[in-house]
C-alpha positions, 0 to 999 in steps of 0.5 A, spaced: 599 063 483 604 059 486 607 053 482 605 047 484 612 044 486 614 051 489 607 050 494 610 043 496 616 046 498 614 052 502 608 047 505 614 042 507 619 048 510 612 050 514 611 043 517 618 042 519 617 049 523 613 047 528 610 041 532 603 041 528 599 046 523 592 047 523 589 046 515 587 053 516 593 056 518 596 052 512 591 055 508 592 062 511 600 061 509 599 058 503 593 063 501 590 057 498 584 053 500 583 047 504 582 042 499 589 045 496 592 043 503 589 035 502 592 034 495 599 037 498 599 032 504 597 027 499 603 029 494 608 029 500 606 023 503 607 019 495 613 023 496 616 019 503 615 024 508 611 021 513 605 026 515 600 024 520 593 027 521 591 030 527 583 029 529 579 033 533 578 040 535 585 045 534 586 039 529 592 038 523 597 035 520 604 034 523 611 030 521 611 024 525 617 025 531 625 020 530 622 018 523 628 017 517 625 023 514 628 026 506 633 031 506 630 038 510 629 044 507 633 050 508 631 058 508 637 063 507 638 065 514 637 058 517 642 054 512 647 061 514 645 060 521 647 052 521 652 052 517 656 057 522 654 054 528 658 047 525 664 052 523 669 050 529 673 057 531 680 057 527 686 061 527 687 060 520 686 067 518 680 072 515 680 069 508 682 062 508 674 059 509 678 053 512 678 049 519 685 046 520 684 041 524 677 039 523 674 032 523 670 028 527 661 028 527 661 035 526 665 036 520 661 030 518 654 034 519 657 040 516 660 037 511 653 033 509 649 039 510 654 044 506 652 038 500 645 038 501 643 045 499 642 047 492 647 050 488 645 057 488 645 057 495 650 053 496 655 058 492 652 064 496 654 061 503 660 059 500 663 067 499 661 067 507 665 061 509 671 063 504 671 070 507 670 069 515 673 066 520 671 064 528 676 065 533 676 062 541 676 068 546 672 064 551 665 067 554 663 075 555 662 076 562 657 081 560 650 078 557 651 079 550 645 078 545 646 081 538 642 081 533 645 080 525 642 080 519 644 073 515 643 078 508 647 084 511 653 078 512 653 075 505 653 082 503 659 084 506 663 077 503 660 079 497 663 085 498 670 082 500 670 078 495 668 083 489 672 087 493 666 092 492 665 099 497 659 099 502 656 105 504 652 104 511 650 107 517 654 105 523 652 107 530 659 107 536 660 105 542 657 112 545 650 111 541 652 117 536 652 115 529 654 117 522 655 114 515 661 111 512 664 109 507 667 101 508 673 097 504 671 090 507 677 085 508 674 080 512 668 078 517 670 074 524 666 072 529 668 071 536 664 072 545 658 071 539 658 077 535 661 078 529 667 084 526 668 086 520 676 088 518 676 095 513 678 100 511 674 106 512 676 112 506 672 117 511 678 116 516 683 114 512 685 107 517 683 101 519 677 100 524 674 093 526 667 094 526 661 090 530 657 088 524 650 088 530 651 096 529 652 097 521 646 099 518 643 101 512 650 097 507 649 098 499 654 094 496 656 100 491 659 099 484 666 103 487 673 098 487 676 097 494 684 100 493 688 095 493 691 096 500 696 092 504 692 089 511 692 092 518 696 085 520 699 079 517 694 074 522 687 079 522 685 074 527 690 076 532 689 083 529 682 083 532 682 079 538 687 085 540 681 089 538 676 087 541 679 086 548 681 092 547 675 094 548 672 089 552 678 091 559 675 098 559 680 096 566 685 093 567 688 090 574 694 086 576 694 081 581 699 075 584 694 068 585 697 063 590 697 057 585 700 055 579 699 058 572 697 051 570 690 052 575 689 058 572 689 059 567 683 056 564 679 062 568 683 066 564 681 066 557 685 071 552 679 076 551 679 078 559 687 076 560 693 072 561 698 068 566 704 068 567 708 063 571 712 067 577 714 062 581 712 054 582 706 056 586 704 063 584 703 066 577 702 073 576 694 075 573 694 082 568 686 082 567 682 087 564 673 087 563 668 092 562 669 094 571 673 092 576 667 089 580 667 084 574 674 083 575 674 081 582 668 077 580 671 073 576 677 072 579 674 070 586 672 063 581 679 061 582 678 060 590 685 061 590 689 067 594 690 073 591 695 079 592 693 086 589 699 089 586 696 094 581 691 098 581 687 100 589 680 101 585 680 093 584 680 093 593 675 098 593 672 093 588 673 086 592 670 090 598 663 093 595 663 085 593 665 082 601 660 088 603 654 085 599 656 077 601 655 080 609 648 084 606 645 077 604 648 074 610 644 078 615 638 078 611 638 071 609 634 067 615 639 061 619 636 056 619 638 049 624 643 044 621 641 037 620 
């Protein structure tokens, strides 16, 4: 049997969902009866939630649309999910749960929802925040559509926190996978996947992990060794991991324009520039294939020396090959 205050909770959560319900997909949510829907509508409105009718056939109930509505309720994995899409990305390092610099709307949003949750969930999001970071690499080139549990995130902070063990599965780059044993440092999260900064006893090292690929995790009743860190800034240790694996290749090239006009094409996680002389600048680029690099290289309209590797040619001729292909295939049509 619900609790009557439980139901309303779960009956508003429902309506702020979607557009529009039918009572009798309330009903079927809610394993209760129409007339129980009726008496809760009511008691949400007396509430202040203004909640319209919808007549007809496919009829229901909705929440009007640009009304001042009473604070919103949140579900664990939406709460995690809004409050990390606020956090601005930051240097400050794995374990701060600080922002530098952070003002404006968006520290005002975050800040107001941070204080709008209940305590217990707000106490549990909390260890998250404290224990991860979000770091700038810019935009993959590739598409990237990860998929994270919140639960398994707050289990890592939990055990980053009570500096616990965790037992999972983990699956490598090559699709193999085999168990392990994990000291959890801290999560950080850039290019829209999150890291996890631990140390592996298997091994006995260091290894920063894609949380996407971690399965089956058990916070453990085991102590985590107290360890001196990989690095001092474990941002930094990171983002050198992860372009490490994100430039399977690598590439050298001279741009006929100043550093200043490219390096905003350049972002850390594919490369860097450095000023050659005040015309040119000199590229070191690295990506997934040498078609990619090309590619994106061709974005900063500049002229461009290759200066190492020959792959990379080979590379901006399979691309000029396949503009020919689309020309001549492509129907001319007269010019106004």
């Amino acid at each position: 049997m619900w609790d009557t205050s439980e139901r309303l909770l779960k009956l508003l959560s429902l309506l702020q969902r979607q557009k529009a319900w039918t009572s009798s997909a309330l009903c079927k949510e809610l394993s209760v009866t129409a007339r129980t829907i009726t008496r809760d509508i009511t008691r949400l409105r007396n509430l202040g939630y203004p909640i319209t009718t919808i007549k007809g056939v496919g009829g229901g109930y909705a929440l009007q649309h640009g009304a001042a509505l009473p604070p919103i309720m949140f579900s664990l994995d939406e709460a995690t999910a809004v409050l990390l899409a606020l956090r601005p990305p930051t240097t400050t390092g794995v374990g701060t749960g600080t922002s530098a610099g952070q003002d404006g709307p968006t520290a005002i949003a975050l800040d107001k929802v941070h204080r709008a949750l209940p305590v217990p969930l707000r106490t549990t999001l909390q260890v998250l925040l404290t224990h991860s970071t979000s770091i700038d690499l810019g935009q993959p080139i590739t598409v990237v559509t990860p998929s994270t549990d919140p639960a398994l995130l707050l289990l890592l902070a939990r055990s980053c926190r009570d500096r616990r063990q965790v037992t999972c599965t983990y699956q490598h780059h090559n699709g193999t996978t085999r168990a392990r044993r994990l000291e959890p440092l801290g999560l950080v999260h850039t290019m829209k996947r999150w890291y996890l900064v631990a140390y592996c006893t298997d091994d006995n090292d260091w290894a920063t992990l894609r949380v996407d690929r971690i399965t089956d995790a058990t916070l453990t009743a085991h102590t985590a060794h107290a360890r001196q860190p990989p690095a001092e800034d474990l941002d930094d240790y990171v983002a050198q991991a992860v372009s490490r694996g994100w430039r399977q290749v690598t590439a050298t090239v001279r741009v006929h324009a100043p550093a200043a006009d490219i390096s905003h094409w350049v972002s850390p996680a594919w490369g860097d520039v450095t000023e050659e002389t005040p015309s040119t600048c000199i590229v070191h680029a690295g990506a997934d294939t040498y078609d990619s690099i090309a590619r994106w290289l061709l974005l900063t309209t500049a002229e461009i020396t290759i200066i190492t590797p020959p792959d990379l040619a080979h590379a901006f001729d399979r691309i000029a090959a396949q503009a020919l292909r689309t020309t001549t295939t492509t129907p001319h049509y007269p010019s106004d």
